[in-house]
C-alpha positions as CSV (number, residue, x, y, z in Angstrom):
1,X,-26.2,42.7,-41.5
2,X,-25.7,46.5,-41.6
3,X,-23.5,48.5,-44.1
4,X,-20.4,48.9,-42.2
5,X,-18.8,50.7,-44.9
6,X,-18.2,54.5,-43.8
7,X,-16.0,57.6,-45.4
8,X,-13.3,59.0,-43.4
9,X,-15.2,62.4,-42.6
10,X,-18.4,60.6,-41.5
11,X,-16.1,57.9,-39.3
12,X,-14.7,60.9,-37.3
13,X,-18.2,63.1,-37.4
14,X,-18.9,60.1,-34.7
15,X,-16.8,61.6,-32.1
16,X,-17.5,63.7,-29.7
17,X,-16.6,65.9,-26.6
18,X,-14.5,64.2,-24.3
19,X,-14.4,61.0,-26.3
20,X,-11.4,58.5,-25.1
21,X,-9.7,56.7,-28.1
22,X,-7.6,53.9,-28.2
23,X,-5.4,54.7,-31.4
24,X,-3.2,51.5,-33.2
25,X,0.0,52.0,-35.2
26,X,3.7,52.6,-34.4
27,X,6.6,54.4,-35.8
28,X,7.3,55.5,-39.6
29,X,3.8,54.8,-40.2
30,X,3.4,51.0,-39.3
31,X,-0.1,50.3,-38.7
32,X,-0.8,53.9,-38.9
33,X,-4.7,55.1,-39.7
34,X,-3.1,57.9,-41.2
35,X,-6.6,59.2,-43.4
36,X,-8.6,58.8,-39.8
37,X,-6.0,61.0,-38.3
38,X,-6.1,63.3,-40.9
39,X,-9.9,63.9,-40.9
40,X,-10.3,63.6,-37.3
41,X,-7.5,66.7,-37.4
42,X,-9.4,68.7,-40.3
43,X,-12.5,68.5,-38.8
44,X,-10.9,70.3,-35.6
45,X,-9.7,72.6,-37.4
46,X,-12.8,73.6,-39.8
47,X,-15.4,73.5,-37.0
48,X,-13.6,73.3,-33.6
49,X,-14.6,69.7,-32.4
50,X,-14.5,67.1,-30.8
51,X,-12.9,69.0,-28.1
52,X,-11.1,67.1,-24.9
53,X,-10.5,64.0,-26.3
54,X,-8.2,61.8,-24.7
55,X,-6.2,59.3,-26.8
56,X,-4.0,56.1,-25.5
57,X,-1.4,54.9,-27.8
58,X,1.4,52.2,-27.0
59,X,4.0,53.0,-29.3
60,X,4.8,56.5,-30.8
61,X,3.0,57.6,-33.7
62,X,4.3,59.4,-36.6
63,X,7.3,60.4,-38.9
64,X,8.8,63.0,-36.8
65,X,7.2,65.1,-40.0
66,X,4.0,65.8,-39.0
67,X,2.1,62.0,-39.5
68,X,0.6,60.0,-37.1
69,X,-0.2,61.6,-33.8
70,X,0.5,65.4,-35.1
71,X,-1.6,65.6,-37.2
72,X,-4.4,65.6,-34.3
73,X,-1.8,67.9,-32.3
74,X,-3.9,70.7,-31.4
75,X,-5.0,72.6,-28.1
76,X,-8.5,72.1,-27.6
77,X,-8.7,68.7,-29.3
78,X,-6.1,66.6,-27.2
79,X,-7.1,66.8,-23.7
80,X,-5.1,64.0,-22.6
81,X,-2.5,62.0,-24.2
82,X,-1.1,58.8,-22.7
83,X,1.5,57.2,-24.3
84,X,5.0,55.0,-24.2
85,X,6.5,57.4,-26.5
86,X,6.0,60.9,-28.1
87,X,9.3,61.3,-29.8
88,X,7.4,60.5,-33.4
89,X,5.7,63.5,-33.1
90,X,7.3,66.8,-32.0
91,X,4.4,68.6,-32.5
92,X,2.4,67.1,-29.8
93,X,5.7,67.2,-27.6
94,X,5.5,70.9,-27.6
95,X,2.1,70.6,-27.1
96,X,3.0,68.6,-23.5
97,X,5.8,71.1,-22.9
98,X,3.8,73.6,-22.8
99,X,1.5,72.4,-20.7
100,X,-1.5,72.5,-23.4
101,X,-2.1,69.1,-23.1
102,X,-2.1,66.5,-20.3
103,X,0.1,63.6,-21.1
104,X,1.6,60.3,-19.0
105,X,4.2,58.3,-20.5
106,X,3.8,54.6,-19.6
107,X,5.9,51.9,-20.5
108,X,5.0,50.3,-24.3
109,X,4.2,46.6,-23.1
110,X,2.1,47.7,-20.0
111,X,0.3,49.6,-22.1
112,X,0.4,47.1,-24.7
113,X,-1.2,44.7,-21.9
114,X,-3.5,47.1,-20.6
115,X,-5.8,46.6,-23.5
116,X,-5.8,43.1,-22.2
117,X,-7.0,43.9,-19.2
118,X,-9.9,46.5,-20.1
119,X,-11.0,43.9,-22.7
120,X,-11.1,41.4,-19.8
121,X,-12.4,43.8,-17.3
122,X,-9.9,43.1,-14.7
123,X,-8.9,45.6,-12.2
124,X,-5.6,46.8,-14.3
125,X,-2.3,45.5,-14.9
126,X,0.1,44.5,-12.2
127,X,3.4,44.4,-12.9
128,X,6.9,45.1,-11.4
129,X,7.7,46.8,-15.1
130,X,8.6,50.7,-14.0
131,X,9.8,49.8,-10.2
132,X,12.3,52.5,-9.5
133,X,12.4,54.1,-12.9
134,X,10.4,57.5,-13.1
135,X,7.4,55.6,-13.4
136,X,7.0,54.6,-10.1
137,X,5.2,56.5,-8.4
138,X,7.6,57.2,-5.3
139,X,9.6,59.2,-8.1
140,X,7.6,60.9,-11.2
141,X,4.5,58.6,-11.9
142,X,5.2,58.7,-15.3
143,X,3.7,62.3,-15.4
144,X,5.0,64.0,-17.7
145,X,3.8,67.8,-17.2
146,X,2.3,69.6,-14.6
147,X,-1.1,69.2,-15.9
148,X,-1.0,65.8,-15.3
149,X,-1.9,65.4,-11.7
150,X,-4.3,62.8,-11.6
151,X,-2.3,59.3,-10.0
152,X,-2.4,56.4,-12.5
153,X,0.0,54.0,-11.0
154,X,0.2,52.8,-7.3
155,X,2.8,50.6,-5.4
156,X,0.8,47.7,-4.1
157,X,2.3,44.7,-2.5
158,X,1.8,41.1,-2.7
159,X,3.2,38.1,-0.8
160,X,5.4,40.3,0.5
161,X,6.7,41.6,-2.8
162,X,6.1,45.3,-4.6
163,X,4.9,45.7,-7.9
164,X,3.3,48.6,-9.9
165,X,-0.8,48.9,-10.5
166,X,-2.0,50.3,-13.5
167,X,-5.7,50.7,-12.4
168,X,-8.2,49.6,-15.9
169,X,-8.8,52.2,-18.6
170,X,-12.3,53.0,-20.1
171,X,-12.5,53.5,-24.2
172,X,-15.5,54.9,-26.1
173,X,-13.7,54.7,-29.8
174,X,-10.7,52.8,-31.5
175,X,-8.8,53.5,-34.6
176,X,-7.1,50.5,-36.1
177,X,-5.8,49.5,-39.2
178,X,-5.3,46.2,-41.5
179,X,-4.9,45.8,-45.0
180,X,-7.9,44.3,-46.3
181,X,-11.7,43.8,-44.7
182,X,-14.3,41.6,-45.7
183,X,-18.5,43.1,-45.6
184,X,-18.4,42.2,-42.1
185,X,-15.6,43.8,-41.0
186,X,-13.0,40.6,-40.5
187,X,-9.2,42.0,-41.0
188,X,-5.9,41.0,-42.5
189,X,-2.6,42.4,-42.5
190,X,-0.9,40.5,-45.4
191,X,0.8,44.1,-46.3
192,X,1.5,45.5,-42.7
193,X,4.8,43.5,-41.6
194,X,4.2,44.5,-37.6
195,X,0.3,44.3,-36.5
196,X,0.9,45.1,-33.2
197,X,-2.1,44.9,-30.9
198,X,-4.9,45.7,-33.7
199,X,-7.1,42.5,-32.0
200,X,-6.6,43.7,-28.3
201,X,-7.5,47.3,-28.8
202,X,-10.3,46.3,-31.0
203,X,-11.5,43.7,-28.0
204,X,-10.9,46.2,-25.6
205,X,-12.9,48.9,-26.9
206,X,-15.7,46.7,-28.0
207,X,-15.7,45.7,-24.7
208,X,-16.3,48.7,-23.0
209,X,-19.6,49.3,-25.0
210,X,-17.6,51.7,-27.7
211,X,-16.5,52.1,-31.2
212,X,-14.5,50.7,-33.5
213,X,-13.1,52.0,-36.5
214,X,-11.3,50.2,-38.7
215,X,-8.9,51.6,-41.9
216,X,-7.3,49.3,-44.8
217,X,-6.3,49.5,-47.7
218,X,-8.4,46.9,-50.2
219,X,-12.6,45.9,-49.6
220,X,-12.7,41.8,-50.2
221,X,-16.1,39.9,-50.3
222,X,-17.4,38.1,-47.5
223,X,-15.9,34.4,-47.3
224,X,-13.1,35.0,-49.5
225,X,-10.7,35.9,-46.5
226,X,-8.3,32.8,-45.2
227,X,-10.0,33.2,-41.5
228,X,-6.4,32.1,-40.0
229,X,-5.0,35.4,-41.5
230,X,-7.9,37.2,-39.7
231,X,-5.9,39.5,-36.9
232,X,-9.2,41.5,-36.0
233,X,-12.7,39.4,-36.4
234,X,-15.3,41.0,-38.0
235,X,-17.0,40.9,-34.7
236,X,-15.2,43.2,-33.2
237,X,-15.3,46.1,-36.0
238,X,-18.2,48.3,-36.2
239,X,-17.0,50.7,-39.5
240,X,-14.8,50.3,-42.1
241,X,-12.8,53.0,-44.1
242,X,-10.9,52.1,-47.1
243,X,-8.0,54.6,-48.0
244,X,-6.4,53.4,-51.7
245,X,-3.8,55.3,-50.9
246,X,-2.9,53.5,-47.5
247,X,0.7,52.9,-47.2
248,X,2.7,50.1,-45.6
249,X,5.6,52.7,-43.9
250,X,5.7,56.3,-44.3
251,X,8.9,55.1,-46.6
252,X,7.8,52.1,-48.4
253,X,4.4,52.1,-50.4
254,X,4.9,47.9,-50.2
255,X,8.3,46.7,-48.7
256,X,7.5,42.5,-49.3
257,X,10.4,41.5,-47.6
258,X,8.8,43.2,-44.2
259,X,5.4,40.9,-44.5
260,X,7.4,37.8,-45.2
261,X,6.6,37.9,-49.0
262,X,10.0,38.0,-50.3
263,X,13.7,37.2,-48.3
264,X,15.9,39.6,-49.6
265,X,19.9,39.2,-50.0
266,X,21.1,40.8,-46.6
267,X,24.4,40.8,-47.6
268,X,24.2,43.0,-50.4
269,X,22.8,45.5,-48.5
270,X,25.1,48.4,-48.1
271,X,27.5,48.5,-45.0
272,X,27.8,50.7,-42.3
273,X,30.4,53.4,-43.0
274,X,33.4,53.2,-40.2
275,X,33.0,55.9,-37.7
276,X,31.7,55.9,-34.3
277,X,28.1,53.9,-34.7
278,X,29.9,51.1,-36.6
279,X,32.6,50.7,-33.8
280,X,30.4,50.8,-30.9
281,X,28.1,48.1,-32.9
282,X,31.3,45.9,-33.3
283,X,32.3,46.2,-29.8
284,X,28.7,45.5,-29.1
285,X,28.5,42.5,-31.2
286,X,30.7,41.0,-29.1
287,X,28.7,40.3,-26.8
288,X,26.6,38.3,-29.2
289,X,26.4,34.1,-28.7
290,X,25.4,31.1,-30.8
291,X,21.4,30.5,-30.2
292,X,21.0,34.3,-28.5
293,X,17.6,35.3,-28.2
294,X,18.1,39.2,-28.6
295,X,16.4,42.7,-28.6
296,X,17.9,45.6,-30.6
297,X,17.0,49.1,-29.3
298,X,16.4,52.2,-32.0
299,X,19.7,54.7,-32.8
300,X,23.0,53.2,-32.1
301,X,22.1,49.7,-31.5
302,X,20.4,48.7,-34.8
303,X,23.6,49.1,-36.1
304,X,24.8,45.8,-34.1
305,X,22.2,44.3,-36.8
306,X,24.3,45.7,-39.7
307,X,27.4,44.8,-38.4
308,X,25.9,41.1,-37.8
309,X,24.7,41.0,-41.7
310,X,27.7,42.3,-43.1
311,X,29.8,40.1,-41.5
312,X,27.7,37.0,-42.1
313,X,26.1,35.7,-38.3
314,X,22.9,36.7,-38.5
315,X,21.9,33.4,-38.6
316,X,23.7,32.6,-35.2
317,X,21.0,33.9,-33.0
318,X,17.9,35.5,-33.4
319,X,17.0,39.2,-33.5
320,X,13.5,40.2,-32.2
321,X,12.4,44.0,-32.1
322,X,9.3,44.8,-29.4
323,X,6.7,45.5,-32.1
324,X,6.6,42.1,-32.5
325,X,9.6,40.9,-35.6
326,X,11.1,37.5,-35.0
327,X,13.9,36.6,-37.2
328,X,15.8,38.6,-40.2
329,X,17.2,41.8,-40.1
330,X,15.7,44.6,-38.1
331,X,15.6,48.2,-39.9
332,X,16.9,50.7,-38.6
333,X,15.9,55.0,-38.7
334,X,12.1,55.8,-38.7
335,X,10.7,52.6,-39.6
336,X,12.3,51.0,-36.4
337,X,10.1,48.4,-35.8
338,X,10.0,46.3,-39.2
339,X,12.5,44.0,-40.0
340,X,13.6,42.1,-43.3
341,X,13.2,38.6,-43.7
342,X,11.4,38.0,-40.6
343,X,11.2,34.7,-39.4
344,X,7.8,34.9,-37.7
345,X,5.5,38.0,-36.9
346,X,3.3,37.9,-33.8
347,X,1.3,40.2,-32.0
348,X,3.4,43.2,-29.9
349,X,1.7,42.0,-27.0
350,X,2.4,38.8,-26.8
351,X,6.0,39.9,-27.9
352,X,5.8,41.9,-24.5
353,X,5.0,38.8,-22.6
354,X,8.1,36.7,-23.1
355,X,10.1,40.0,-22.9
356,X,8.3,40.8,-19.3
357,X,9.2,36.6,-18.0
358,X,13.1,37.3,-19.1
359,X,13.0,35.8,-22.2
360,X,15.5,37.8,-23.7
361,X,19.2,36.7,-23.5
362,X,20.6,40.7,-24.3
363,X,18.9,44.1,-24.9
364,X,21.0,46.3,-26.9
365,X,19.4,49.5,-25.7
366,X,20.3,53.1,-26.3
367,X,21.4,55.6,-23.9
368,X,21.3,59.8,-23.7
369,X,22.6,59.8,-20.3
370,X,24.4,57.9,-17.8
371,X,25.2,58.8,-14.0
372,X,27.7,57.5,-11.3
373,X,24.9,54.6,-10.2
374,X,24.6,53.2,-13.7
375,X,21.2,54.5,-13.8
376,X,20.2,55.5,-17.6
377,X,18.2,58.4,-19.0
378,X,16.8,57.5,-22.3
379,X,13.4,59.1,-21.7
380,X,14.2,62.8,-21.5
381,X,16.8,65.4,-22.0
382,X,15.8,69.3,-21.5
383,X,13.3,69.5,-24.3
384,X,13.7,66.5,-25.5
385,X,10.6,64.4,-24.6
386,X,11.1,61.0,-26.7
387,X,9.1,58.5,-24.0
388,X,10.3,55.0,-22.4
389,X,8.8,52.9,-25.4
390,X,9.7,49.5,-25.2
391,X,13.1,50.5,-23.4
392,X,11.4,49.7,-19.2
393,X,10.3,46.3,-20.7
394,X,12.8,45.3,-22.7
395,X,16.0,46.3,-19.7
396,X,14.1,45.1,-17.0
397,X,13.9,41.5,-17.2
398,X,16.8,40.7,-20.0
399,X,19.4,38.6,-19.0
400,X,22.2,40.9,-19.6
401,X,21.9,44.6,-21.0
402,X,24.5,46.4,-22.9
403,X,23.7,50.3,-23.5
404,X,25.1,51.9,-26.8
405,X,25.7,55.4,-27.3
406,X,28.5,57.9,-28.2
407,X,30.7,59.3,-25.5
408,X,29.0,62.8,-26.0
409,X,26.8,64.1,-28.6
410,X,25.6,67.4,-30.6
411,X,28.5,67.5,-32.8
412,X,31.3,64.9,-32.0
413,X,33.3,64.2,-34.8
414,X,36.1,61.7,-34.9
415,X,38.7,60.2,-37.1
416,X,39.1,56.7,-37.5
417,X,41.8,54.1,-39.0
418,X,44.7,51.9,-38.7
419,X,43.7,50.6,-35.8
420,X,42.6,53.6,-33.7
421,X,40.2,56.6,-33.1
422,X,41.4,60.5,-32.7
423,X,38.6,62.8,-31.1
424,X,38.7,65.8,-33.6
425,X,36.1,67.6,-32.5
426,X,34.4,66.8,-29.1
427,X,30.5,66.9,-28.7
428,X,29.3,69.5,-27.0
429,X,26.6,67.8,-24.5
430,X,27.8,65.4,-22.1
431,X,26.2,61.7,-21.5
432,X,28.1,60.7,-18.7
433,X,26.7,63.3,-16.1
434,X,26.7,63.5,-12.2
435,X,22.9,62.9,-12.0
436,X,20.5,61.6,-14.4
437,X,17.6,64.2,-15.6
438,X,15.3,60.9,-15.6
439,X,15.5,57.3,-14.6
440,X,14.3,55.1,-17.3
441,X,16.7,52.2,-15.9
442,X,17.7,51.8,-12.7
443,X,21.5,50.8,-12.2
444,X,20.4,49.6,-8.7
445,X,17.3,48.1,-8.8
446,X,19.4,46.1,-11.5
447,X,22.2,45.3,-9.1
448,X,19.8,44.1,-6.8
449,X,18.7,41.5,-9.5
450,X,22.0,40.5,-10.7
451,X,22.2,41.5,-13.8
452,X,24.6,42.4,-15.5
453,X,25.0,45.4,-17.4
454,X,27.8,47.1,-19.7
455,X,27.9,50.8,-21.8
456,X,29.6,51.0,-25.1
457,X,31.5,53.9,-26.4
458,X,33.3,54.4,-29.4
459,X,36.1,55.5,-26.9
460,X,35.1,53.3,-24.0
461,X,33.3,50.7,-22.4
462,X,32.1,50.6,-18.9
463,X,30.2,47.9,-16.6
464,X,28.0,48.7,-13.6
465,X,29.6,47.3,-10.4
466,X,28.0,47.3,-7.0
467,X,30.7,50.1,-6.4
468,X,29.5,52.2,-9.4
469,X,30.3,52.5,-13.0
470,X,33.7,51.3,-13.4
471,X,36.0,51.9,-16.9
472,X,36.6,48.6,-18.6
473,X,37.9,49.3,-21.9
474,X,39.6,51.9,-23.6
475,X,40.3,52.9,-27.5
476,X,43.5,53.0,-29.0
477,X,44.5,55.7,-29.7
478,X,42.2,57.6,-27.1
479,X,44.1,59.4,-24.0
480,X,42.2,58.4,-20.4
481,X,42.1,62.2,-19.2
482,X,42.1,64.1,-22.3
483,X,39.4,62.1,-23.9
484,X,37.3,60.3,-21.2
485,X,37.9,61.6,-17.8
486,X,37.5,64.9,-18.6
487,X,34.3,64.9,-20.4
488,X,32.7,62.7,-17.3
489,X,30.9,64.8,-14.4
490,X,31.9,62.2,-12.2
491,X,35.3,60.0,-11.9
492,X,34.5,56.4,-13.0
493,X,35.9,53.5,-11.0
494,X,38.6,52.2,-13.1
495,X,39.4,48.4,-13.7
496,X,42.8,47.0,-12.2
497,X,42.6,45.0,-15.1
498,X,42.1,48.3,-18.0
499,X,42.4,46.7,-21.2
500,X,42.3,48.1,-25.1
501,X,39.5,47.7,-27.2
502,X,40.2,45.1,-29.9
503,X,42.4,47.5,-33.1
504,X,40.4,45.6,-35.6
505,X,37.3,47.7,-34.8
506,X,39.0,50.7,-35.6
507,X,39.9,49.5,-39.6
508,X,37.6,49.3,-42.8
């Protein structure tokens, strides 16, 4: 059997002009091939090629520091970037801005399932994920510059009902990443926490006649690798880099707890501090039931996670995040994604599935604005191009959704104590605004299904009626005109039934 071993700079000498690369990894450096990426970067920068690539990546990719996806974030060697989120790297995002690079931004699980269906060699994926968000086609197509004119998504109908068509993508090379390989290429992840979709891509690629390219950590000997640990067969793999220096995170050189090794005490962790993210996660928490099946969004709503361990429930219901946690804790800031004391890890893809068939009981989802219709932007804001992620899966299908999210933001600040909040100094962008920039969730499309679907405040809480948004809840402490109405672009229905949000949110 051939040497599959390769260095870094003679992986990515195999790359051409106009290659198309699947990449593996998400967020804070999980599953990141950060050496490939680097070299791959480098040697653009010393010779001037590859030039027009075009990479595919389900998740964002980076630190928001200049890993992961920036550090191949240069005209001339990104043609094309398709993606379920860019807000990892802001270098690239300027790069899309700018209109020096061609970019889509897809929803994380289709995406996550599209490497099913190249693998399989299926038309595409069909799905309803994206109907009457900005990724149908009747609204944005998930373009998300004007270079991108080419249509990638088409309303079809079957049996009488509409769904989305994703038509098959072609690959020539992959980048993924485990922790250790075996001669013949078989991969583990014992250190990774999160694995994603390593297998898919890799079966995906391979199947399209291309590349694969595989990064770890640690070299093992053939036969001395537990083949039910194996998340990419050897088969699959064509080269293999080892980088030493291969992290788990872009925080944590080995976090144990992450991979299952070690269950950490949850309750000594250190609690949120009270202001206006630990009050909309106990409002939030409310919402929370015995045996809940539950996804926790990244920003306001992982704090509904520390509010859950310090007060002692977590073991009420059970926390999933989209990369593809189970169980524990999930972590919250740049390594969104992991999660302590997991009770199970499987692949994001399969995560995706029972997400997709409403297998969630709540989302907890973020929110950067909110119109009159209930209809949620969390996608993009001006020049802030973050991507849908997991968000279009994850609300679509749950059983009930509750938004979290500041009143307004870029530099709110607020007292809070004795049983009430005072708005000292109010933000100066607004959330609540006549007309959302971008639909990532669709207040109607959601009415039309039933579900049901409620925004949290540190100064209010709303639900969506069939009427609109209607005011549910407000602070103590907080006056309705001063404080809500007047930082709305639109009057809010208000409930005949207006009650206070519980005092005991508002105290240490």
């Amino acid at each position: 059997m051939k040497d599959k071993i390769l260095s870094a700079e003679a992986a990515v000498a195999l790359i051409g002009d106009g290659a198309r690369v699947a990449l593996h990894g998400s967020g804070g450096g999980i599953c990141e091939p950060t050496l490939l990426l680097k070299k791959l970067g480098e040697r653009f920068q010393k010779n001037g090629n590859p030039k027009g690539i075009s990479i595919v990546h389900s998740t964002g990719i980076g630190n928001k520091e200049g890993t992961g996806i920036d550090l191949i974030a240069f005209a001339g060697l990104v043609k094309r970037d398709i993606a379920g989120h860019f807000g990892m790297s802001p270098k690239m995002g300027e790069l899309i801005l700018g209109n020096q690079v061609e970019a889509y931004n897809f929803p994380q699980g289709v995406l996550s399932h599209m490497f099913h269906a190249v693998a399989a060699r299926t038309p595409g994926v069909i799905t309803k994920i994206g109907l009457n968000t900005y990724v149908d086609p009747r609204l944005e197509g998930g373009k998300a510059n004007d270079l991108a004119t080419e249509d990638l998504v088409k309303v079809i109908e079957l049996d009488g009902e509409e769904w989305l068509f994703f038509p098959r993508f072609e690959f020539d090379f992959a980048f993924v990443r485990g922790t250790t390989a075996d001669l013949n290429g078989n991969i583990t992840n014992e250190e990774d926490g999160p694995f994603l979709e390593g297998m898919a891509i890799a079966q995906a690629v391979k199947n399209c006649g291309g590349t694969v390219i595989a990064q770890v950590k640690y070299l093992a000997e053939n036969g001395t690798l537990d083949p039910q640990q194996v998340r990419i067969p050897g088969i699959y793999v064509d080269h293999i880099v080892v980088d030493p220096e291969q992290t788990q995170t872009c925080l944590h050189s080995y976090e144990p707890s992450f991979a299952g090794k070690v269950r950490i005490p949850l309750t000594r962790m250190e609690p949120l501090s009270l202001g206006p993210k630990k009050i909309i996660a106990r409002r939030a928490a409310k919402e929370l039931f015995e045996g809940a099946i539950v996804n926790l969004g990244y920003g306001a709503p992982d704090g509904v996670a520390a509010v859950a361990s310090e007060e002692g429930i977590l073991d009420k219901f059970t926390l999933t995040v989209e990369q593809g946690s189970i169980g524990g804790r999930p972590a919250g800031g740049v390594v969104f994604g992991t999660a302590y004391n997991p009770e199970a890890i499987i692949p994001m893809d399969a995560q995706f599935t029972f997400y997709d068939g409403g297998g969630l009981d709540l989302a907890y989802l973020g929110m950067a604005q909110v119109d009159q219709h209930g209809n949620v932007n969390s996608s993009r804001v001006g020049r802030m191009l973050a991507g849908c992620g997991g968000f279009i899966n994850i609300t679509q299908n749950a059983k009930k959704v509750i938004f979290c999210g500041t009143f307004t933001a870029k530099g709110l600040k607020c007292s809070v104590g004795d049983g009430k909040i005072s708005i000292d100094q109010e933000g100066s962008v607004r959330k609540f605004v006549d007309r959302a920039a971008q639909i990532t969730f669709s207040g109607d499309y959601a009415g039309s299904l039933g579900q049901p679907v409620l925004y949290v405040t540190e100064r209010a809480v709303f639900s969506r009626s069939p009427e609109g948004l209607m005011l549910e809840e407000i602070a103590p402490g907080v006056d309705l005109e001063r404080d809500i109405l007047a930082h709305m672009d639109f009057k809010p229905l208000i409930s005949p039934d207006l009650k206070e949000m519980d005092p005991d949110f508002f105290r240490e």
